[in-house]
N, C-alpha and C positions, 0 to 999 in steps of 0.2 A: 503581526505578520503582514508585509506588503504581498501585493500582487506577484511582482519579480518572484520573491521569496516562496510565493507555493509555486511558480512554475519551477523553481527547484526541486521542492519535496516531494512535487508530485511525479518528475523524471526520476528521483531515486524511490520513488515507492515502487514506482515500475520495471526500474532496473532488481531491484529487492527482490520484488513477488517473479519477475522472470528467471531469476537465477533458481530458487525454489522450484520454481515449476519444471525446468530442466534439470535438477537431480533428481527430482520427483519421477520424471519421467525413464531414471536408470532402471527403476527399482520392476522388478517381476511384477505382473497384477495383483499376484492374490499378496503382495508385501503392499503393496500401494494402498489395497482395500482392505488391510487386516485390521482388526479391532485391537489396539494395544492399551485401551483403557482411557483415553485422553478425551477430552473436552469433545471433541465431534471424532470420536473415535479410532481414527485412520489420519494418514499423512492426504489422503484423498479429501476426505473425509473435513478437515481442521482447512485444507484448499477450497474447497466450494462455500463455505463459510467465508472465507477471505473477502473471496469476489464476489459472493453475494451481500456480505456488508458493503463493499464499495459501489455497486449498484442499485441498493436501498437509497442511501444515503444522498447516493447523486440525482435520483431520480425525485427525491425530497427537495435538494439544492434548488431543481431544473423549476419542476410545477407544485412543489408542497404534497404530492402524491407517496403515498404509503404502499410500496410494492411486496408480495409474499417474498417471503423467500426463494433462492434456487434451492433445488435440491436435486437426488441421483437423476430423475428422471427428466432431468431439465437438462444434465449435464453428462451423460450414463459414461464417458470414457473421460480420462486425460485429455485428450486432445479435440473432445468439447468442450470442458471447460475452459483449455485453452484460447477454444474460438469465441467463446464468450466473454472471456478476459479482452481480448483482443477486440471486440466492438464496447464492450465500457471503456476501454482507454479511448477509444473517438471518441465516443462521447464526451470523456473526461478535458479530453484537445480541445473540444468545441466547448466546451462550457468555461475554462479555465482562461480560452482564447477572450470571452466577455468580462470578464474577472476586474474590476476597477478594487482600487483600497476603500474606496466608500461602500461599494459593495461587500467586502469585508467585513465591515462595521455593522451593517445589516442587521436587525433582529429578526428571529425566527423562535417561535415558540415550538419545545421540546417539550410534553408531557407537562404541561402548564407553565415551564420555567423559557426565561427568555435566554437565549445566547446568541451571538455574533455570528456570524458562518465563520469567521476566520477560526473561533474554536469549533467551531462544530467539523471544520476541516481538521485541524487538530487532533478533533477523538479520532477523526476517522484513519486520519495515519497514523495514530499508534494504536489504534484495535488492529491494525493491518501488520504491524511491527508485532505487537503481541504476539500475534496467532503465528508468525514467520519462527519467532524462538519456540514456539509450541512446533511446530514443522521440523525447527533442526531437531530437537530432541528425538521425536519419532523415527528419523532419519538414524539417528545413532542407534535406536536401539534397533534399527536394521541391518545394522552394519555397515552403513552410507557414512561418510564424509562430510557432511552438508559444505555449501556454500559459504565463505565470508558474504555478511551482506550489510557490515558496518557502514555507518554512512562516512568513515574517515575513508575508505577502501572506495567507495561509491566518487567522491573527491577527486580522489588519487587518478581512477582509472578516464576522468573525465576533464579533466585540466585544461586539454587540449583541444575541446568541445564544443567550447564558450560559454561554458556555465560560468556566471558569478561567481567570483571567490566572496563569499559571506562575511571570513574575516576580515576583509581590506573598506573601510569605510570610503564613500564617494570619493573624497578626496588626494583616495590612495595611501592613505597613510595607515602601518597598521594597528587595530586596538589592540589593546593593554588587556591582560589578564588571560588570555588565552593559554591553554594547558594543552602541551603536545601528549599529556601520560594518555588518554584514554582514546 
């Protein structure tokens, strides 16, 4: 993963987790905070997990610091964790904005094992992926719709943005083997 390439991922993880968060936000409180059985409970519940893995994580990235988790009382409405969301993405600007490929490469020790940040950015956009299909489900069994939040959809609505097209190599020319089925 170059540099370029996470200021991609990281505009579609945010595009992702915002579209969630606004159908989140249709739903009655006591549907938002009901216990349906899932991993962190609630569509509430499976959100503040979301964002508090991404401000774990960053906060590791930034000084190596090992922060608690958020939880209700850090976050008690939707639209504090919203505002929460919303100062980790600065942060996320400001950190990604220092971001070099060599930095990438980086070792950083995890639970005695060494990884790169660039995977350890990695885990952390698909723990955030994860938990987003853990979101539409709860959302179905509410009777909600959820979001597309396909990263072909994420592409598509952004063309015109200036994001990188990923499949076009520097050159312009483009690579071989690419699959429009999925």
């Amino acid at each position: 993963m170059t540099a370029q390439e996470l200021q991609v991922r990281f505009a579609y993880n945010r595009w992702a987790n915002q579209r969630l968060v606004a159908a989140a936000s249709l739903l009655a409180p006591e549907d938002l905070t009901r216990d349906l059985g899932a991993s962190f409970r609630s569509v509430y519940g499976t959100l503040l997990h979301v964002v508090s893995g991404e401000r774990r994580w960053l906060r590791f990235w930034q000084d190596g610091s090992l922060v608690p988790p958020l939880g209700p009382v850090d976050s008690p409405t939707l639209a504090a964790l919203e505002g929460a969301w919303a100062a980790i993405q600065r942060e996320q600007d400001t950190f990604l904005a220092g971001i070099t490929d060599d930095r990438l490469r980086a070792e950083h020790l995890v639970d005695g094992q060494a990884y790169c940040l660039g995977d350890l950015v990695q885990h952390l956009l698909n723990h955030s992926t994860y938990h987003r299909g853990q979101v539409a489900v709860l959302l179905r069994q509410l009777g909600q719709r959820p979001p597309a939040t396909d990263y072909r959809v994420f592409v598509a609505e952004n063309r015109d943005r200036g994001l990188p097209n990923q499949a076009v190599e520097a050159d312009g020319r483009a690579q071989s083997g690419a699959s429009q089925g999925a």
